[in-house]
C-alpha positions in Angstrom: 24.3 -3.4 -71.6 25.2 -4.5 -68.0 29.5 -5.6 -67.8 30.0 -9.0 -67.3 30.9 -10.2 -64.0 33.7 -12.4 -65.4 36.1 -9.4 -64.8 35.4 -9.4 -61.1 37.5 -12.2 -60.8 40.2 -10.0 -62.3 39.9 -7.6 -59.5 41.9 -10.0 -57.0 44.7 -8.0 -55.7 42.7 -4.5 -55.8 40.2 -6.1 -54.3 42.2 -7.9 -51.3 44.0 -4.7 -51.1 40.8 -2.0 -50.1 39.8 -4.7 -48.1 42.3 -4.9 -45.7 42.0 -0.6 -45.9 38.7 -1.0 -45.0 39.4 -3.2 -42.2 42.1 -0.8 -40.7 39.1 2.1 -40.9 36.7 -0.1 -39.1 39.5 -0.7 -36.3 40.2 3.3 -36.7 36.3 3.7 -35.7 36.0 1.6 -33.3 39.1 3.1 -31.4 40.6 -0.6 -31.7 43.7 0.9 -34.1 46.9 2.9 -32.6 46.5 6.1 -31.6 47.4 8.2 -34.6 49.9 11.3 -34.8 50.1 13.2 -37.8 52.6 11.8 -40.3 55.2 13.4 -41.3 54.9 14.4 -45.1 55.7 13.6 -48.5 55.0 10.3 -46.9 57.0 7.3 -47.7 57.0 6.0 -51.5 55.1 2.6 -52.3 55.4 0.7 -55.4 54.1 -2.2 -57.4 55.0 -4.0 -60.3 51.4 -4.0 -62.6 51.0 -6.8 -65.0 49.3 -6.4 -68.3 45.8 -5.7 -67.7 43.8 -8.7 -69.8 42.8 -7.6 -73.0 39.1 -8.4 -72.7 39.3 -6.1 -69.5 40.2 -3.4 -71.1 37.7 -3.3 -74.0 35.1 -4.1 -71.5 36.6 -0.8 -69.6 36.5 1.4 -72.3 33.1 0.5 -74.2 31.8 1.5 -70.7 33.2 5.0 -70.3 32.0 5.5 -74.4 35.5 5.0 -75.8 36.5 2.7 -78.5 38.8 -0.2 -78.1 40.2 0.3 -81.9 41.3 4.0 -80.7 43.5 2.4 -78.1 45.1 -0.4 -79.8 48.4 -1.4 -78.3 47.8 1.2 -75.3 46.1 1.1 -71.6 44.1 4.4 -71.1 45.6 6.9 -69.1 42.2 7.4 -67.3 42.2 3.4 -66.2 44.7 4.2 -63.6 42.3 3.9 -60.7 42.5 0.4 -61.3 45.6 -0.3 -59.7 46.7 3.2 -58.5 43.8 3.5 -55.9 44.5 0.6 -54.0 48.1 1.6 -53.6 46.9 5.2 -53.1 44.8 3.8 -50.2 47.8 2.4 -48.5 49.5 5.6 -48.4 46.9 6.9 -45.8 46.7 4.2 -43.3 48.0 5.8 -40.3 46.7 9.3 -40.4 43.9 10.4 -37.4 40.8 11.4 -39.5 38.1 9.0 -39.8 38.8 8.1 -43.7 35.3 5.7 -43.5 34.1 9.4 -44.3 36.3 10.3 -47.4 34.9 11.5 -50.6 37.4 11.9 -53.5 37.5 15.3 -53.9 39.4 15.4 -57.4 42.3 14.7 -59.8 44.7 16.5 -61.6 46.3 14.0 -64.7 49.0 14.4 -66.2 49.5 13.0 -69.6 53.2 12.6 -70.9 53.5 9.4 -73.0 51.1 6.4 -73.4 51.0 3.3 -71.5 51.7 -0.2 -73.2 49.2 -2.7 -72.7 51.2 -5.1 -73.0 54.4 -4.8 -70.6 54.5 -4.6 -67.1 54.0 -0.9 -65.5 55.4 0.4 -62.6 53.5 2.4 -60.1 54.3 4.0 -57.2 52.5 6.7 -54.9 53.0 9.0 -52.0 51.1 10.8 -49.6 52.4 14.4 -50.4 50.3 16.9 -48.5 47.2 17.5 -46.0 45.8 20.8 -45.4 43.3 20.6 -42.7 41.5 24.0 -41.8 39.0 22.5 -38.7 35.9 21.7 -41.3 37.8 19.5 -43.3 41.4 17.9 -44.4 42.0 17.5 -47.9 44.5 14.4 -48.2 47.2 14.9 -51.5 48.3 12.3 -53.2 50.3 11.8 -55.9 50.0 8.1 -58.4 52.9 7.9 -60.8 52.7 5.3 -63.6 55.4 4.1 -66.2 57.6 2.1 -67.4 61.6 1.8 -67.2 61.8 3.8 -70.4 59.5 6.5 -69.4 59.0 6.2 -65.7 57.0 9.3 -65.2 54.6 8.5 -68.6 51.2 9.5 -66.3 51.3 11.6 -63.1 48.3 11.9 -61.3 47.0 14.1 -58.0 44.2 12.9 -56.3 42.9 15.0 -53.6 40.7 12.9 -50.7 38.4 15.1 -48.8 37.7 14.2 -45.2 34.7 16.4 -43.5 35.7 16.9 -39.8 32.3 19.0 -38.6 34.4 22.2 -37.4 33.3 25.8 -36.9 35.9 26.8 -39.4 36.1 30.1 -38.0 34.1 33.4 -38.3 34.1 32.6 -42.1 30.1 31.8 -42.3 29.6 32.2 -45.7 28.7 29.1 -47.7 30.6 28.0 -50.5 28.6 28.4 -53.7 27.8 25.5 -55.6 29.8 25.3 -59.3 27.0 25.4 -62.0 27.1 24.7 -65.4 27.5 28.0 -67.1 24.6 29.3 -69.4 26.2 29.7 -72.4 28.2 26.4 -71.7 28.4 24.5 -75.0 26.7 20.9 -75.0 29.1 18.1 -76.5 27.9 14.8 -75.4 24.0 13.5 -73.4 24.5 10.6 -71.6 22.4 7.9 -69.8 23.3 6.2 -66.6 22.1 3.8 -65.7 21.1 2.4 -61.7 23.9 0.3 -62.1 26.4 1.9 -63.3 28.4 2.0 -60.0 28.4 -1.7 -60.1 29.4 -1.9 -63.4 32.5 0.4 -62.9 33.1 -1.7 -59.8 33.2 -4.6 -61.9 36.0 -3.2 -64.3 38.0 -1.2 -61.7 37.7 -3.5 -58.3 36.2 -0.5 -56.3 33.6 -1.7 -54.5 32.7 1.0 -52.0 29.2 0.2 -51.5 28.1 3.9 -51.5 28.4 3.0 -55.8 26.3 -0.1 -55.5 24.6 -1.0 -52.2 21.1 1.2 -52.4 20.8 0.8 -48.7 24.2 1.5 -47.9 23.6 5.0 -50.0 21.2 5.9 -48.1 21.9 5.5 -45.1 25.2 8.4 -46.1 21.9 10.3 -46.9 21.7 10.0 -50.8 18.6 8.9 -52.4 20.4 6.0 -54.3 23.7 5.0 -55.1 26.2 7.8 -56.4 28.9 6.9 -59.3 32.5 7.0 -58.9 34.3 10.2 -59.6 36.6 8.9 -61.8 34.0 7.2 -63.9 32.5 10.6 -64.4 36.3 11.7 -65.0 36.9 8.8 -67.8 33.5 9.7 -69.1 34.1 13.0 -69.8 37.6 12.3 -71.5 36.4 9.7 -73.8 33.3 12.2 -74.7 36.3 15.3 -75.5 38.8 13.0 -77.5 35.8 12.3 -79.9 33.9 15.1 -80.2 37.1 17.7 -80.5 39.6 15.9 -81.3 38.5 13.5 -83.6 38.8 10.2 -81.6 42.9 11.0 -80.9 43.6 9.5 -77.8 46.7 11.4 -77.5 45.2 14.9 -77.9 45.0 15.7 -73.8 47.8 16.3 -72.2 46.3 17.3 -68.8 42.7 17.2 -67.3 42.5 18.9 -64.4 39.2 18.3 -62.4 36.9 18.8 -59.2 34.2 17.0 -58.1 32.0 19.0 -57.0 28.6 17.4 -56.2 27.5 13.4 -56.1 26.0 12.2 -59.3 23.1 10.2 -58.0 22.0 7.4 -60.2 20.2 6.7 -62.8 20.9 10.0 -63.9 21.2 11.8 -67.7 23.7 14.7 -67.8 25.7 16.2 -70.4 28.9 16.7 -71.1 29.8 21.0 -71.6 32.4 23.4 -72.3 33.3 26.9 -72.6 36.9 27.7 -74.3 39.2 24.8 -72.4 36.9 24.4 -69.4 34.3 21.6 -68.7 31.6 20.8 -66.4 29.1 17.6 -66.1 25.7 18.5 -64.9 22.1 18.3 -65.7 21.7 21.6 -68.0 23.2 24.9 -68.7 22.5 27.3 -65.4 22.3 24.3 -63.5 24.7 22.6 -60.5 27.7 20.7 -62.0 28.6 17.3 -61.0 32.1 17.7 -62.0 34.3 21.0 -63.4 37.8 21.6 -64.5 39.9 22.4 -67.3 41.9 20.7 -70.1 45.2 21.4 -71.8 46.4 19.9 -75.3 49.1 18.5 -76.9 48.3 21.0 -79.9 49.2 24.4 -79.7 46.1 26.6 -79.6 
């Protein structure tokens, strides 16, 4: 069932705010911006003051990503972040010379140490921490705190932003091999996107990169179609472990540490494996993975 396009007028300030990113990568690709140095790192802190998310935004949220609500009473998933980390996350990299028009998000490591109220104010902050740039491409660290004045640190996450550059990369001409999903990998959850799910997620989350909704716009990055967030396949595959291993706890995963390793083109059906505490998306076992990683518990093993 397509989201309701109510919420997008609860996007506002994410919204405004990867706007005026955008803007500044235009300006950075037209060569109208200030000539750009590298920064000097951890970068400076930025913080914001989040309000309650509403209530009918969140359910909306996690229906989509195959939750349920009821599992999450009283509590903001740890996995909705995006929704007002990202735009602060953006911020942190205005300023730095690569062309960031041509960032993919590369992966997140999330860190899990107490739940987050719905219903008073968090507190955000984030920092560019790290680039490592090797000639074929930088990979941008940052790092998205969320809490609250009792627990400031309650979720930690690393998100790592991958800018191709086109380099030789040295005499190192061997290609990378693609992750696959193991043979053997155990199938937990099928799912079915649909063409719209980027625009759906959009809806919920205010990121509109049109890559995740404009067909055209896809294409012309050379994908068949539009591609769906990473962190929707992130969400997606957290929701799909809490209730098939854990019995719907929402406080089972402590960390989830991922890669994304290949664009899921939409519509798509994949599944959901494992093998021991690691976990891929992808079409079936032997073939490429959309996403790999590994999780840690809360339970001793």
């Amino acid at each position: 069932m397509p989201v309701s396009t109510k919420h997008v007028l609860q996007q506002g300030p994410v919204i405004a705010t990867l706007a005026q990113v955008a803007a500044s990568a235009i300006r950075q690709r037209l060569g109208h911006g200030p000539a750009a140095g590298m920064p000097e790192l951890p970068g400076p802190e930025l913080t914001a003051t989040v309000t309650p998310r509403p209530p009918d935004l969140l359910k909306a949220y996690i229906r989509h990503v195959g939750g349920d609500p009821a599992a999450y009473r009283g509590q903001v998933p740890a996995h909705f972040f995006p929704q007002w980390g990202f735009p602060l996350a953006s911020r942190t990299l205005q300023g730095v010379p690569y062309p960031l028009f041509k960032v993919l998000n590369g992966g997140c490591r999330l860190e899990i140490n107490a739940p987050l109220p719905a219903s008073e104010p968090l507190h955000a902050r984030a920092r560019l921490e790290d680039i490592d740039d090797d000639g074929r491409r930088a990979v941008l660290h940052q790092r998205v705190v969320t809490g609250t004045s009792a627990v400031p640190e309650a979720v930690v996450a690393h998100l790592y932003a991958v800018v191709p550059l086109g380099g030789g990369g040295g005499g190192d001409k061997k290609k990378r091999e693609r992750a696959r999903v193991p043979h053997h990998a155990e199938e937990l959850q099928r799912w079915r996107l649909r063409a719209d799910a980027g625009l759906d997620f959009a809806k919920l989350t205010g990121d509109f990169n049109p890559v995740h909704w404009v067909r055209p716009y896809a294409r012309a990055f050379g994908f068949r179609n539009t591609i769906l967030h990473g962190f929707s396949t992130m969400a997606r595959a957290m929701e799909g472990l809490q209730r098939t291993l854990f019995a719907g706890s929402v406080r089972a995963i402590r960390v989830l540490d991922l890669k994304f390793t290949k664009p899921l083109v939409l519509p798509a059906k994949v599944g959901l494996y494992i093998e021991g505490h690691s976990l891929w998306v992808g079409d079936a076992p032997g073939g490429p993975a959309y996403l790999e990683g590994r999780f840690e518990t809360s339970q001793p093993s």
